[in-house]
GUZA-807676 format. One line per 3 residues: number of its first residue (from 0); for each residue x, y, z of N, C-alpha, C. Coordinates in nm, 4 decimals, decimal comma. Layout:
# GUZA-807676
NUM = X Y Z X Y Z X Y Z | ...
***
This chain:
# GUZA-807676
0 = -1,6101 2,6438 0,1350 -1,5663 2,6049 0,2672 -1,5883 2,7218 0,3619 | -1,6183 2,6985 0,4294 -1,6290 2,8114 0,5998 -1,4595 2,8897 0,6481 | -1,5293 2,9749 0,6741 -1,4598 3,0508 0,7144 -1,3602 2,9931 0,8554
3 = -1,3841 2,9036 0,9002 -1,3713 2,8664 1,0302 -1,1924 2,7655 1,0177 | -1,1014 2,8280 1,1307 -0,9563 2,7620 1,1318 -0,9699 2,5917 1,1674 | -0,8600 2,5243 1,0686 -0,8272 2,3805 1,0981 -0,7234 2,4099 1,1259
6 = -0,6804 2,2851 1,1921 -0,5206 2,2386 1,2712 -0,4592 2,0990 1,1314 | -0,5177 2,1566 1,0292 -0,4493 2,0259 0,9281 -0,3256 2,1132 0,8886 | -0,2602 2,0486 0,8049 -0,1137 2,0718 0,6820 -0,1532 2,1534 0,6127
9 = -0,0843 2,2854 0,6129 -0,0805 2,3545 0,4997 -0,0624 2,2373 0,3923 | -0,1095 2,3168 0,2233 -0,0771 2,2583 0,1262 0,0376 2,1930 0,0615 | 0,1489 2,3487 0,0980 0,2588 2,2768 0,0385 0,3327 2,1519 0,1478
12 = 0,3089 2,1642 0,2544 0,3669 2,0884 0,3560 0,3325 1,9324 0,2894 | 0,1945 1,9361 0,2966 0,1208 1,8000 0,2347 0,1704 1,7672 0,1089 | 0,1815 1,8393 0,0337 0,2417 1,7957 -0,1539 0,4136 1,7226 -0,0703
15 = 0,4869 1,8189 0,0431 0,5875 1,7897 0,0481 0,6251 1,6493 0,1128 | 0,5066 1,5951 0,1833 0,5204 1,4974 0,3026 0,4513 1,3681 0,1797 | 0,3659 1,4073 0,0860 0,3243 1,2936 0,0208 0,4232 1,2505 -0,0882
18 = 0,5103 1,3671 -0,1024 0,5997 1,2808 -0,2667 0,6883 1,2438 -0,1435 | 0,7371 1,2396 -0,0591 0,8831 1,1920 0,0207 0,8615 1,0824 0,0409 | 0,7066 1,0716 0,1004 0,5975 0,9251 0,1432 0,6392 0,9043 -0,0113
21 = 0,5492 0,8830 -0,0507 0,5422 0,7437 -0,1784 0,6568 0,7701 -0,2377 | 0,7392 0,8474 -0,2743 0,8632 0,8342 -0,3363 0,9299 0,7414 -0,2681 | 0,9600 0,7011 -0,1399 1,0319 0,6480 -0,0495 0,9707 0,4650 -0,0672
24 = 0,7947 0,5081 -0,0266 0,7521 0,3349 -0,0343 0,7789 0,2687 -0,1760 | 0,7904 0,3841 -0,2971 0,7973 0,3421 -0,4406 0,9636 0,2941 -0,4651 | 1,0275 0,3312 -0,3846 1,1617 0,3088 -0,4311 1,1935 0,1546 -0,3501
27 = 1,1336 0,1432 -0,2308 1,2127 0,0461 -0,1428 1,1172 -0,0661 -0,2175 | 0,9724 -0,0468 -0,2331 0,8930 -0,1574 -0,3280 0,9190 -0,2244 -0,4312 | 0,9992 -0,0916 -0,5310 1,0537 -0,1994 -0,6801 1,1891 -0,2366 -0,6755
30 = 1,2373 -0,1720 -0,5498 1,4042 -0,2437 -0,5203 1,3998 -0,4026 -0,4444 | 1,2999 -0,3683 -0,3583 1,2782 -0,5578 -0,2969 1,2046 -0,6355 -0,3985 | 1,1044 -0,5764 -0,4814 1,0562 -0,6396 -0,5970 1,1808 -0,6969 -0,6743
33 = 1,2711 -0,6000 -0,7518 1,4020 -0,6427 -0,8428 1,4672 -0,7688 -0,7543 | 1,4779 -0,7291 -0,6384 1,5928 -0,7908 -0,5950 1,5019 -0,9655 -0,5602 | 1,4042 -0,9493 -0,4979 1,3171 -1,0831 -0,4903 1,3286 -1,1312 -0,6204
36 = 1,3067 -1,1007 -0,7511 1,2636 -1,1414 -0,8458 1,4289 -1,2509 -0,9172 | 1,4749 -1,1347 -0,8976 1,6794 -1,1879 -0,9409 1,7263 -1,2886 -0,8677 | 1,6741 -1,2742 -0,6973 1,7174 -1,3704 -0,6488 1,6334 -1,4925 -0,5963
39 = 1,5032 -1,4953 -0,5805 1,4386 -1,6088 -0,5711 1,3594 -1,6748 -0,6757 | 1,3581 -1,5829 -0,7689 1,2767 -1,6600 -0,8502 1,3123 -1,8197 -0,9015 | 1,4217 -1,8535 -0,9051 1,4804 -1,9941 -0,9632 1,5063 -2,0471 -0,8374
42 = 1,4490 -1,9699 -0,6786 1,5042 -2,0817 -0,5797 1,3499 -2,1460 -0,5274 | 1,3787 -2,1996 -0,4451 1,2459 -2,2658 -0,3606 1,2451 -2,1828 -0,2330 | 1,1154 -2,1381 -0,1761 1,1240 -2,1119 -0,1119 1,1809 -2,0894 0,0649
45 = 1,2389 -1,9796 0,1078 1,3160 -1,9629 0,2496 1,2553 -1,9922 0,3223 | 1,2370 -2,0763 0,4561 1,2244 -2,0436 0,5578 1,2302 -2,0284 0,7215 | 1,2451 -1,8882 0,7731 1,3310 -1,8816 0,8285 1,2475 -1,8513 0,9997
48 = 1,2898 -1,8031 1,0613 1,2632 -1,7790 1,2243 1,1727 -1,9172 1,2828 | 1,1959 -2,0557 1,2405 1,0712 -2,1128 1,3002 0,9769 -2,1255 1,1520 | 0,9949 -2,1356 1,0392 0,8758 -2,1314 0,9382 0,7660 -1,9884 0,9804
51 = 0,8102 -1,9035 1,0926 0,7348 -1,7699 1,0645 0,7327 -1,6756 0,9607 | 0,8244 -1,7101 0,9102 0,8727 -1,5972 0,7889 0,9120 -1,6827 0,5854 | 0,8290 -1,6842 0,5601 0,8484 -1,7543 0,4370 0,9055 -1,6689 0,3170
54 = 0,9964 -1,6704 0,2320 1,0519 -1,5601 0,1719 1,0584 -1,6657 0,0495 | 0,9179 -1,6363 -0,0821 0,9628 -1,6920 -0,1858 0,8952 -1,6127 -0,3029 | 0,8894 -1,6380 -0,4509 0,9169 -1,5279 -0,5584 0,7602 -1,5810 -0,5944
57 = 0,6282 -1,4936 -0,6253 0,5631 -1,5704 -0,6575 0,4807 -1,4284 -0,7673 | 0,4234 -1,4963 -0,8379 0,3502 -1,3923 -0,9832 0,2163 -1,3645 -0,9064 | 0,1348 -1,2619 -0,8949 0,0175 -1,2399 -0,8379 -0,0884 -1,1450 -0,9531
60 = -0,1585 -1,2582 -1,0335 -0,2130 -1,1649 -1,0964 -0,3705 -1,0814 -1,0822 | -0,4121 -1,1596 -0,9473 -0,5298 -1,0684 -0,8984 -0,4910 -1,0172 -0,8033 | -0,6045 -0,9283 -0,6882 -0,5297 -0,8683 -0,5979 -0,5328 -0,9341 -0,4480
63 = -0,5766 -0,8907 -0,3569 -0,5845 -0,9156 -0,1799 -0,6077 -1,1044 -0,2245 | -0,4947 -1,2041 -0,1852 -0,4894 -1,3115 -0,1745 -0,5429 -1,4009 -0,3436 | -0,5010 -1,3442 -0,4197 -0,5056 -1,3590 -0,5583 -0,6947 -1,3280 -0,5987
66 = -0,7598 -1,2754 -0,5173 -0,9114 -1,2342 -0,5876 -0,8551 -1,1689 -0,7240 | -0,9667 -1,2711 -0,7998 -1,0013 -1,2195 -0,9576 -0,8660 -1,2712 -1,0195 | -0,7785 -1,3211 -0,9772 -0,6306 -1,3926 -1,0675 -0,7447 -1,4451 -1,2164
69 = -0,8762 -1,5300 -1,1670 -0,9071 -1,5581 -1,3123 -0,9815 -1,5148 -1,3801 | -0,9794 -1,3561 -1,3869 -1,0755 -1,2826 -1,4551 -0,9935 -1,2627 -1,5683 | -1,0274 -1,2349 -1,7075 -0,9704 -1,1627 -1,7998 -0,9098 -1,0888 -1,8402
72 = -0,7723 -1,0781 -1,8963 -0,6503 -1,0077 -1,8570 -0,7634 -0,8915 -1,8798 | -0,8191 -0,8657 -2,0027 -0,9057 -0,7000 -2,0251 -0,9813 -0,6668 -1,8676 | -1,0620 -0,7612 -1,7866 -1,1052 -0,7074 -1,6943 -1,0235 -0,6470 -1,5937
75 = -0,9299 -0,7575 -1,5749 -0,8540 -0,7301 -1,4558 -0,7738 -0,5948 -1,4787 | -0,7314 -0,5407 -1,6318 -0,6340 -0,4258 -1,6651 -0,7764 -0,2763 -1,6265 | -0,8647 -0,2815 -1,6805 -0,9876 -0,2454 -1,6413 -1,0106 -0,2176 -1,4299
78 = -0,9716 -0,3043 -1,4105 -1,0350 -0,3323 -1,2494 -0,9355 -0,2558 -1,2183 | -0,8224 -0,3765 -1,2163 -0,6862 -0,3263 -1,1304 -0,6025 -0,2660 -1,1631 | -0,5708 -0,1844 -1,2954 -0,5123 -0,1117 -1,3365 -0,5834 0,0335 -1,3311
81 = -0,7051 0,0906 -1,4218 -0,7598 0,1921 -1,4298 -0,8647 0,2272 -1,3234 | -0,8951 0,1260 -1,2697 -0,9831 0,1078 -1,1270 -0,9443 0,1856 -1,0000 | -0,7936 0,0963 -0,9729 -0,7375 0,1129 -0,8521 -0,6567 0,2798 -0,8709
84 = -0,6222 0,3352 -1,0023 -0,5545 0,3848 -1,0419 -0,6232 0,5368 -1,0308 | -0,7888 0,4980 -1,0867 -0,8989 0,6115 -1,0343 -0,9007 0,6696 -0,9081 | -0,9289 0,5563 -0,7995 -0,9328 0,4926 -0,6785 -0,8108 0,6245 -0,6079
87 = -0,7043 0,5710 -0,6684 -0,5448 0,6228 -0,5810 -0,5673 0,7792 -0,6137 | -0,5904 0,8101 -0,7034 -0,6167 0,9881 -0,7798 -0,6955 1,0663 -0,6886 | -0,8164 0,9880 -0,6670 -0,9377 1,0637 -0,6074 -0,8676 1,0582 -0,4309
90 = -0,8497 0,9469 -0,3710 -0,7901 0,9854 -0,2639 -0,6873 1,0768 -0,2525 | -0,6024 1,0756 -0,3219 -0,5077 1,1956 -0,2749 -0,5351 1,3237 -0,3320 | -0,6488 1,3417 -0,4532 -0,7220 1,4719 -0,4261 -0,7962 1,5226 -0,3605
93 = -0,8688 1,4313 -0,2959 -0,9515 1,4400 -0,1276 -0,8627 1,4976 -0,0396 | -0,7362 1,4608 -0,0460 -0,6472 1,4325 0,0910 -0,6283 1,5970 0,0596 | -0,5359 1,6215 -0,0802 -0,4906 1,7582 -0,1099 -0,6077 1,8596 -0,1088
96 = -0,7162 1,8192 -0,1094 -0,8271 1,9493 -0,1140 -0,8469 1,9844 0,0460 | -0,8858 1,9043 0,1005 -0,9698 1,8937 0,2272 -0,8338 1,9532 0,3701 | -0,8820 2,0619 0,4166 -0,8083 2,1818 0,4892 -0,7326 2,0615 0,6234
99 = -0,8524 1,9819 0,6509 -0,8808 1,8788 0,8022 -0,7535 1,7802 0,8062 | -0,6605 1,7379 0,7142 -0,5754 1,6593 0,7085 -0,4533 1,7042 0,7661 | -0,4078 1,6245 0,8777 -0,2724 1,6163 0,9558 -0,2022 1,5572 0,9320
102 = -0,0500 1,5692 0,9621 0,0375 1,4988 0,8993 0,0248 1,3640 0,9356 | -0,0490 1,3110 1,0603 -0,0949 1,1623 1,0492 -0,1330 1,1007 0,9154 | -0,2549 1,1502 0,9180 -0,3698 1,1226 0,7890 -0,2731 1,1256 0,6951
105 = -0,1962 1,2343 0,6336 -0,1230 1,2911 0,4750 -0,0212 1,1626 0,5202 | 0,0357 1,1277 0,5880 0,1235 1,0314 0,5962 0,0586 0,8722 0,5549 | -0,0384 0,8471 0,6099 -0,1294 0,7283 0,5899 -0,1502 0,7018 0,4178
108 = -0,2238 0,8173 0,4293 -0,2722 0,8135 0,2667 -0,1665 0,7927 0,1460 | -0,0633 0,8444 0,1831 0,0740 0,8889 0,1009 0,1064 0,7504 0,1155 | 0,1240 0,6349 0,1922 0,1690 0,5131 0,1845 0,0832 0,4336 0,1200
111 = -0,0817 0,4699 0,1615 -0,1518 0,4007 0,0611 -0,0921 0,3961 -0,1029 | -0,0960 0,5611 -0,1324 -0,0739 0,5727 -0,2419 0,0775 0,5246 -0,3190 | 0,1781 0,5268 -0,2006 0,2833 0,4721 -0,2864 0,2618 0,3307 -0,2918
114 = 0,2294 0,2732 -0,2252 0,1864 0,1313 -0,2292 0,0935 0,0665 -0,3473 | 0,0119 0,2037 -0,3593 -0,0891 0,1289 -0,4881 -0,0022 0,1557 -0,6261 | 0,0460 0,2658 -0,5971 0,1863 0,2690 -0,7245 0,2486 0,2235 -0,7741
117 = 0,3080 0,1147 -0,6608 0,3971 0,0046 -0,6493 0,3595 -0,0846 -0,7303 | 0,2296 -0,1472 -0,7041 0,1685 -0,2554 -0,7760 0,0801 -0,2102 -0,9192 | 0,0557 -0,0962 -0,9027 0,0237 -0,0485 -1,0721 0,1217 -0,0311 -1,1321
120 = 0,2569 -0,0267 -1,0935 0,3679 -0,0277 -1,2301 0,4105 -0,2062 -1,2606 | 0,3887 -0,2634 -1,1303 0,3863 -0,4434 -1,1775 0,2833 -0,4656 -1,2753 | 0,1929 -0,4261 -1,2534 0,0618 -0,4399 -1,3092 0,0961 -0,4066 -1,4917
123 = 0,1803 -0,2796 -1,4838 0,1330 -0,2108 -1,5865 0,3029 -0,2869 -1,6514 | 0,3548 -0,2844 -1,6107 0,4860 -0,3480 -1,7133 0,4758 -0,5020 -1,6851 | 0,4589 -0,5564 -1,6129 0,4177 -0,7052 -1,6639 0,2924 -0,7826 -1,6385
126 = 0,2135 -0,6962 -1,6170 0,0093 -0,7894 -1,5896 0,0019 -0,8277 -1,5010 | 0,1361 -0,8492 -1,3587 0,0911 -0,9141 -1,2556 0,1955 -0,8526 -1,1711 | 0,1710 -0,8859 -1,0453 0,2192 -0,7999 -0,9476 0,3637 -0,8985 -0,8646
129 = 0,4291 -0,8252 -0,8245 0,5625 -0,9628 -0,7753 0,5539 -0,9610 -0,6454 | 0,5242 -1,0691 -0,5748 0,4953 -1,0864 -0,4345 0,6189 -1,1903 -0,3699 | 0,6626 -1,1542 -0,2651 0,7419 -1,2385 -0,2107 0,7314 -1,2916 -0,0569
132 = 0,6671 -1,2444 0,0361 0,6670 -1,2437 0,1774 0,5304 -1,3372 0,2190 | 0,6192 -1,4113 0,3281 0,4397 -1,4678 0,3716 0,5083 -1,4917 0,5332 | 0,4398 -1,4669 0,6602 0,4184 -1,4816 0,7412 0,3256 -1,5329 0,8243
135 = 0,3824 -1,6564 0,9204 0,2928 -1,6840 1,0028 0,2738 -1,8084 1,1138 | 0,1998 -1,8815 1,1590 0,2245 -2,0053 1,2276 0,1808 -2,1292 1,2194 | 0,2230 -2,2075 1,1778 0,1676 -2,3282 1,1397 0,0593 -2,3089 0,9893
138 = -0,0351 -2,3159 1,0023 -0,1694 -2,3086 0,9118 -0,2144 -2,1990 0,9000 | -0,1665 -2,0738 0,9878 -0,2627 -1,9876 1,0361 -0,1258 -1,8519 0,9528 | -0,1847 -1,8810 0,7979 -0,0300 -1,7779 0,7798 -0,1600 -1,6413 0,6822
141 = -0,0527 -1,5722 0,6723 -0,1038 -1,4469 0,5811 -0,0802 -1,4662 0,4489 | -0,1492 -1,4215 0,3339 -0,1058 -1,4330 0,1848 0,0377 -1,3961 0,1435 | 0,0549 -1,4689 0,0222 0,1973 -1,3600 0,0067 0,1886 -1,2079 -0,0285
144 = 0,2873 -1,1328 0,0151 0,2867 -0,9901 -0,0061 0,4176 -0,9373 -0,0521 | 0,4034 -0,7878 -0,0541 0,4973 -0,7230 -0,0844 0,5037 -0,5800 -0,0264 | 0,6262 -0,5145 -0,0514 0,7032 -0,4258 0,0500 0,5392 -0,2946 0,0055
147 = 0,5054 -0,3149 -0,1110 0,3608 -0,2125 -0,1307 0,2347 -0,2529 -0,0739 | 0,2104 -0,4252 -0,0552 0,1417 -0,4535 0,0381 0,1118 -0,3775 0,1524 | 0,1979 -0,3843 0,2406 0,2406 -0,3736 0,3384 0,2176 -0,2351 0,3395
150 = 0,2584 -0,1364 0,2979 0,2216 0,0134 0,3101 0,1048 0,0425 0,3544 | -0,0086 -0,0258 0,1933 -0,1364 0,0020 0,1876 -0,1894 -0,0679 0,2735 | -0,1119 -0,1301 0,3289 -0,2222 -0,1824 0,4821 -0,2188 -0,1159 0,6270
153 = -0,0719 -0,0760 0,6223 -0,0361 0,0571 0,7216 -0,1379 0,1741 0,7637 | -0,1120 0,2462 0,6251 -0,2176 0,3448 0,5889 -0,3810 0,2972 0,6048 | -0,4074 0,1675 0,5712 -0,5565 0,1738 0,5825 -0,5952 0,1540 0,6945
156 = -0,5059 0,0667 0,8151 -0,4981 0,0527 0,9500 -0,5026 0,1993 1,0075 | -0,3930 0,2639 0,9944 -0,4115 0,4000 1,0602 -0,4975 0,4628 0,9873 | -0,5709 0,4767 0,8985 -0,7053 0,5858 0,9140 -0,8392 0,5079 0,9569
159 = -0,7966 0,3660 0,9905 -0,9140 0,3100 1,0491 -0,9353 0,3938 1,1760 | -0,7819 0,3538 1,2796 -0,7691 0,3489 1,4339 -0,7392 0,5075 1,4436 | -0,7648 0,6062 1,3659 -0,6676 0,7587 1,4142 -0,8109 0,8114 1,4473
162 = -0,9372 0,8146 1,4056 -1,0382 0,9005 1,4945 -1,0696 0,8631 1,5747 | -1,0327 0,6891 1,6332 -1,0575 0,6428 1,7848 -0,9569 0,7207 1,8888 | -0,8566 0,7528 1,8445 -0,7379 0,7786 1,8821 -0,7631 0,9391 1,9014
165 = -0,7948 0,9894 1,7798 -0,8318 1,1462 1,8379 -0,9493 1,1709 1,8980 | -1,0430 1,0683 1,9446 -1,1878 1,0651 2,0192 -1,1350 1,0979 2,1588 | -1,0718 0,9502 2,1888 -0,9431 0,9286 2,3554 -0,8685 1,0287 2,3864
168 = -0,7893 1,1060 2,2399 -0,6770 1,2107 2,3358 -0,7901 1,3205 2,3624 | -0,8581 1,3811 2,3074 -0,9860 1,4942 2,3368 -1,0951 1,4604 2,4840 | -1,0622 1,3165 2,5363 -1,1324 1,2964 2,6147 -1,0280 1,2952 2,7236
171 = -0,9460 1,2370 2,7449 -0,8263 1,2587 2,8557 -0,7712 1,4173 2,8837 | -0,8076 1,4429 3,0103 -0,7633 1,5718 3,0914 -0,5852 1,6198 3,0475
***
């Protein structure tokens, strides 16, 4: 690497901001997981604000809107277990190597990663992932999800929109 100063996270700052991150998305994920699972699983599904908000217990054994549910438990443990699991490693050794990362970014990534955590311990203690949430209007709704969903979409949203964002503030006086 060059000699030349970044404005990213020291190291330990980043080790410190990523276990608080995914420790935090990992805890609130398998607590709404437990608690969805105890309490809706034997009901029919909630719903509430207007049918915007659907709250019911459902098994998800592929991933983004059940892709690959009918692949082979060996593939899918293969894909979505040691895959995604590669996947989550290498990003947050990118994140921890690379000087350029701000606590934006280390924050993003850190939700990715507790999020993919989330669903590799569903994955890995029962083969499928526990989804409960669906939102939306009429016909026009979102898959079901979960509280790790939801992270890893956070995070992938903000490192989409954060170099448009640092393009604009560098261009405004």
């Amino acid at each position: 690497m060059t000699s030349e100063t970044h404005d990213g996270l020291p190291f330990r700052h980043k080790v410190s901001v990523i276990v608080v991150v995914v420790a935090g998305v990992l805890l609130l994920d398998l607590t709404t997981k437990a608690l969805a699972e105890s309490i809706l699983a034997s009901r029919p599904t909630y719903h509430l604000l207007g049918d915007t908000v659907r709250i019911g217990y459902a098994l998800n054994a592929g991933v983004f809107l059940s892709l690959g549910h009918d692949l082979s438990p060996q593939l899918r443990f293969w894909l979505f277990v040691v895959g995604v699991g590669g996947v989550l490693t290498l990003l947050l050794g990118l994140t921890l190597k690379d000087e350029r990362f701000r606590l934006p970014e280390v924050v993003a990534v850190a939700a990715i990663v507790g999020g993919g955590i989330g669903n590799l311990c569903d994955r890995v203690a029962l083969g499928v992932v526990r989804d409960f949430l669906n939102v939306g209007i009429g016909s026009l709704r979102t898959g079901i999800f979960n509280v790790a969903d939801m992270a890893i979409t956070f995070g992938g949203i903000a490192l989409l929109i954060m170099p448009f964002l640092s393009r604009r503030a560098k261009k405004e006086p």
